[in-house]
N, C-alpha and C positions, 0 to 999 in steps of 0.2 A: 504494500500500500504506500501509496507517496505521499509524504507528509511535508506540508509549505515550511519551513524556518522564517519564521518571521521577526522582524523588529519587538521586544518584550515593551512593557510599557513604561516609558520612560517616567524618573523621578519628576515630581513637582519643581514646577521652573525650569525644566529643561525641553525644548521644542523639539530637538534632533539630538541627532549622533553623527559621527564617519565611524567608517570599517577602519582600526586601525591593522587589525590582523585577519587571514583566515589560516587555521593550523593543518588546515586538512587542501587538499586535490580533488575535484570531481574522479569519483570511482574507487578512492578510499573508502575503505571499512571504518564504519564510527562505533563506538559504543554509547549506549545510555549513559548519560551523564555526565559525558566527555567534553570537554572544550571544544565547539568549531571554531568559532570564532571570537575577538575582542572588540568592543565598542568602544570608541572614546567619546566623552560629552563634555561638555565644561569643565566639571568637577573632575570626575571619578571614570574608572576604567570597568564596563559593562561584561562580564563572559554570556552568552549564549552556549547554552547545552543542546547535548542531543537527546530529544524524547524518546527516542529507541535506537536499539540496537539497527545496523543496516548500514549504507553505502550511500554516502555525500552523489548522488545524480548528478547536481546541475548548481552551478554558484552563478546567480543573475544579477548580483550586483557586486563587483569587484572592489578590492580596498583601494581606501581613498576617497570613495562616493559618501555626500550627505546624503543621509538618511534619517526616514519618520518611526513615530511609532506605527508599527501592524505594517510596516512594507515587507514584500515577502525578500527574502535575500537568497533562498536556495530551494532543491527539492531534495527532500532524503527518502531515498527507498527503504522502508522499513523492513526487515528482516531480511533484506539481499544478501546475497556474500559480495567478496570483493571479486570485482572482473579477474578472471584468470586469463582473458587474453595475453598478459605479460607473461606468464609461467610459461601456459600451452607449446607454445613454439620451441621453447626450450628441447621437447618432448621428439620433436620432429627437424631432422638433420635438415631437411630442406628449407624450414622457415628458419634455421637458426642465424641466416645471413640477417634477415628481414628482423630479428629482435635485437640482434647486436646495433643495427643502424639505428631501432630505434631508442635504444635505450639512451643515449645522452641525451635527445630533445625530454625524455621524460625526468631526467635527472638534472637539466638545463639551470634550475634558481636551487636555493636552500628552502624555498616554500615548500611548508608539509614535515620538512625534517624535525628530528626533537632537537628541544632545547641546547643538550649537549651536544650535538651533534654539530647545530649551529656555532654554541661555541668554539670545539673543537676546530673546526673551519677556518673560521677567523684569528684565533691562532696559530695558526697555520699557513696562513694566507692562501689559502686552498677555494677553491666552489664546487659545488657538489656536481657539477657537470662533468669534469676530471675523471669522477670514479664511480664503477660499477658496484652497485648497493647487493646486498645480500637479503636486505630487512623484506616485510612483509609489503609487499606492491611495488619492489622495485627499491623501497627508502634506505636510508643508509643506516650503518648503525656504527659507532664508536671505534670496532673494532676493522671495518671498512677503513675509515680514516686513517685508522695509524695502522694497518698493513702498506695501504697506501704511502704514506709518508716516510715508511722505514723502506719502501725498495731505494734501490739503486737507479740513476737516471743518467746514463754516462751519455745520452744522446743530447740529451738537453742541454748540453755544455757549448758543442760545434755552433749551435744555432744561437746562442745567447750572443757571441764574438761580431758578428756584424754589426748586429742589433748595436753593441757598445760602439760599433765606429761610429755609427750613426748620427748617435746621440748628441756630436758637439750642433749637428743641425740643427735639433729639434728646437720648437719657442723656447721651451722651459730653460735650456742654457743659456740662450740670450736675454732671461729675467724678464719674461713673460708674466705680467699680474693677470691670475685668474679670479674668478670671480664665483659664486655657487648662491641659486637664490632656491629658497626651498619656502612652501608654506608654513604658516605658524603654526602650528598644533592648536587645537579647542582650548584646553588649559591655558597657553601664553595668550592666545588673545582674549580671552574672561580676563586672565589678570589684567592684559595692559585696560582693558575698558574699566575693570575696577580699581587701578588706579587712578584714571584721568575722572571717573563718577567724585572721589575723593580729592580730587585736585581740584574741580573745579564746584564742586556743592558743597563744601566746607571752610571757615573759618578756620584752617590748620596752623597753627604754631607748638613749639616745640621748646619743653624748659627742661636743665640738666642738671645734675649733680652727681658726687660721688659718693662712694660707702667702699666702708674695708669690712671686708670680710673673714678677716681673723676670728673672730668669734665661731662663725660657719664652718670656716677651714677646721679650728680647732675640734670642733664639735664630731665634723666627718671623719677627723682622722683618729678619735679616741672611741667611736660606738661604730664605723665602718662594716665592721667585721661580725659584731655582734647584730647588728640591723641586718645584715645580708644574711645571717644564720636563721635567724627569729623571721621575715618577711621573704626571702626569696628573692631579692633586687638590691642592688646598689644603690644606696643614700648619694642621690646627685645633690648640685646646686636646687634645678630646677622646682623644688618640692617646696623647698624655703620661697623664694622668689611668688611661686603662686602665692601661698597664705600671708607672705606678709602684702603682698595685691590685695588682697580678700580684706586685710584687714587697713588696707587705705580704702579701698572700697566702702566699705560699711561705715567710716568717718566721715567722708566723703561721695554720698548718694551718684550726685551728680556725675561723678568720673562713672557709674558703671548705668549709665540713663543713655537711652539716643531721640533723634528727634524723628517726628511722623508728622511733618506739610508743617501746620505750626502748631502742635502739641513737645509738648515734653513727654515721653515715657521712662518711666524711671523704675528700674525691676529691680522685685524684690527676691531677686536669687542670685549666684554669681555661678555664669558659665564662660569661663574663661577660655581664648581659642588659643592654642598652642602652636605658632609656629613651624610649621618640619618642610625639610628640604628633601624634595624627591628627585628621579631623574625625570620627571615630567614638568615639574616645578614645582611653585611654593605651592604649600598648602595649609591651611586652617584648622585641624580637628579642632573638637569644642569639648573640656574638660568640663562635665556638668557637675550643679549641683557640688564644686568644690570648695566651699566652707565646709560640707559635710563629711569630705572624705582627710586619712591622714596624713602623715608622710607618706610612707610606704602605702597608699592608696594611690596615691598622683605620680609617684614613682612608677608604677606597675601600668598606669593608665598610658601615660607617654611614653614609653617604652612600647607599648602594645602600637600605638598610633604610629612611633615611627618604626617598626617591622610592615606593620600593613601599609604605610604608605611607600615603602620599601618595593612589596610585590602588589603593589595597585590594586590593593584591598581595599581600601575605604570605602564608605559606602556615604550617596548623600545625610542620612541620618547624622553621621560623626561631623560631615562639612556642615551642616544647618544653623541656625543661631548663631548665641554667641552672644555677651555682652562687653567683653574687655579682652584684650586678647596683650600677648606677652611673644617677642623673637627675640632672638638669640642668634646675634652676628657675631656673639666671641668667640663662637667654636669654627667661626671660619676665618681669626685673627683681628678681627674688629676693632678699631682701638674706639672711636665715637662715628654715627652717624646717625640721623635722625629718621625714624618708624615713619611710614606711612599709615595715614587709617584704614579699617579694614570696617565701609560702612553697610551699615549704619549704626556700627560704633560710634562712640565719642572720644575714646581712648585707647592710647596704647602705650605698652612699655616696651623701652628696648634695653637689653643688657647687650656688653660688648666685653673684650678679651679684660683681664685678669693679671695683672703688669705688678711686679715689688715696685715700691718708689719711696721715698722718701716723704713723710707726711711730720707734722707736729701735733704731738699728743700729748695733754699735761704740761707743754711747756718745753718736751724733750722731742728731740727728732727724732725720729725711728723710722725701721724699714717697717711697712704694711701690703698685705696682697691690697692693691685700691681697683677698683670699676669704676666708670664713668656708668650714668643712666643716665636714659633718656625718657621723657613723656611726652609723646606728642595730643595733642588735642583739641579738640572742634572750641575756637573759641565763641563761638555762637551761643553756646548755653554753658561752656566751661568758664569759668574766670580764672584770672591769672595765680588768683590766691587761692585758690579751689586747686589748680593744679599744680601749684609749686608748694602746698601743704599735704599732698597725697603725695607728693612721689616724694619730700622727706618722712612720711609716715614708714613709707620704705623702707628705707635706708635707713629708719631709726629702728625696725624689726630686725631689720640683719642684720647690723652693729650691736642689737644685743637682743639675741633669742628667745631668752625668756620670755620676752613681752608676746610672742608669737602661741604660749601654753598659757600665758594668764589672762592674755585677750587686753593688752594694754595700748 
């Protein structure tokens, strides 16, 4: 029976998708439940499964194409086996000219192959066209590759030598600037529009200060070990940083409010958005309901967010909301630069790298771990004193922790 693959129903707020991947070939064997293919959408990266067992027919829309919800993209024969036309001829001395010819157009891209396999490849500087696949339908498998890569290739030498005369010809010698224009991905262009929505429909400025972190430092490197026994996770920065947020938050209303046409909304919950860098780009999970949770709660949650943002797991749920959000440029050497908003927030913090320097305390210099922070904020309905008293509320929780368990 043939069964339409169609577009699933996309999240709220999302119109379309593109094909970024298909993992299968017309006339592969799929299984239930198996990946065909990956959707990319603004946010988040879609899998489409297979509803049954059977044989990808027909792929009618190729990657790369936008696409709706409920468009058909394929037909899958349900319970087919896989064409044995590629075997068959094996079987018969006479068609085995006629398989060997055509077995590179079938092996021609790395489409279809697994993961490893692709990567394997590409370290290698190899394509799957090269080599004859052993796998099921023709595909390759790991062990193909590196038979492949371990022969001997004494012919390929003779031929490389002119090739080298050649080349004082070629543009590239004579510093040839090339040039490569490629589409932006869903992702980067969501971002660049939802920066320029925040450039140009907020009142944004940006106030700074520093905090040393000695007490933090001190704290991680004496209970480190005993927190990662007891909870299952390493006692980061990041856990601190949230609650003491939480708790400029709650001093200061206004820093976790945004605005709607011309109301003020001002929530009485803190869902703070985290930050993480994927290879797709930034992205926002939303740490809910974190006044509620503990160290080792917010630890375990950001850690989760970024493994799944990792292998493009997130799902819109984790992207949604959000009232205050927190990045983290210093784990990419940051010394200061100032947060964009992320609207229709009204705030944001930004931490940056983690530098010894020379500070005066009591009267004496001393070395200190010191950070710069940053707050940036809509000053539309933030004020100046509204926000340069929250983000020392900060810095006054991390320079001294306790206030962070008595709630001070």
């Amino acid at each position: 029976m043939a069964i339409e693959i169609k577009v699933p129903n996309l999240p709220e707020s999302v119109s379309s998708a593109t094909i970024a991947t298909w993992h299968f070939k017309a006339g592969d064997a799929v299984s239930r439940e198996q990946n065909m293919l990956d959707l990319e959408t603004d946010k988040v990266m879609l899998e489409v499964p297979a509803t049954a067992d059977g044989v990808l027919k027909e792929i009618r829309v190729e990657a790369g194409a936008t696409v709706q919800a409920g468009d058909v993209l394929g037909i899958l024969e349900e319970g087919a086996a896989a064409a044995p036309a590629k075997s068959e001829p094996a079987k018969n001395e006479a068609a085995a000219p006629k398989a060997a010819s055509a077995e590179p157009a079938a092996m021609s891209s790395e489409d279809g192959q697994s993961p490893a396999v692709r990567k394997l490849l590409s370290e290698l500087g190899l394509s799957a066209g090269q080599i004859s696949g052993t796998g099921k339908g023709g595909r390759l498998t790991v062990e193909d590759v590196k038979a492949y890569a371990a022969k001997p290739k004494p012919a390929a030498a003779p031929a490389a030598k002119p090739a080298a005369a050649a080349a004082p010809a070629a543009p590239k010698a004579l510093g040839a600037r090339e040039e490569q224009r490629v589409p932006m991905t869903r992702i980067r262009a969501r971002i660049a529009e939802r920066l320029l929505e925040a450039k140009n429909t907020t009142a944004m400025l940006t106030t700074f200060n520093e905090v040393d972190l000695k007490a933090v430092m001190d704290i991680r490197a004496k209970y480190k070990n005993d927190f990662e026994k007891a909870h299952g996770v390493k006692l980061g920065f990041m856990s601190f940083f949230v609650r003491a947020a939480v708790e400029a938050l709650k001093k200061y209303p206004v820093l976790n409010a945004s605005v709607d046409g011309g109301d003020i909304i001002y929530h009485g919950y803190y869902d703070i958005g985290i930050a993480v860098s994927s290879e797709r780009g930034l992205v926002v999970p939303i740490l809910r309901d974190a006044d509620q949770l503990s160290l080792a709660g917010i630890e375990k949650t950001i850690g989760d967010f970024g493994a799944r943002a990792k292998a493009n797991k997130l799902t819109m749920e984790d992207l949604s909301g959000g009232t205050f959000s927190i990045t983290n440029g210093g784990i990419f050497g940051s010394m200061m630069s100032t947060p964009i908003l992320n609207p229709p927030q009204s705030a944001i913090l930004g931490m940056h790298g983690i530098t010894e320097r020379p500070v005066v305390v009591d009267g004496q210099i001393v070395i200190r771990p010191m950070m710069y922070l940053a707050l940036s904020y809509d000053h539309r309905i933030i004020d100046g004193k509204e926000a340069v008293l929250g983000l020392r509320t900060i810095k006054e929780c991390l320079e001294d922790p306790a206030k962070l368990l008595l709630q001070l």
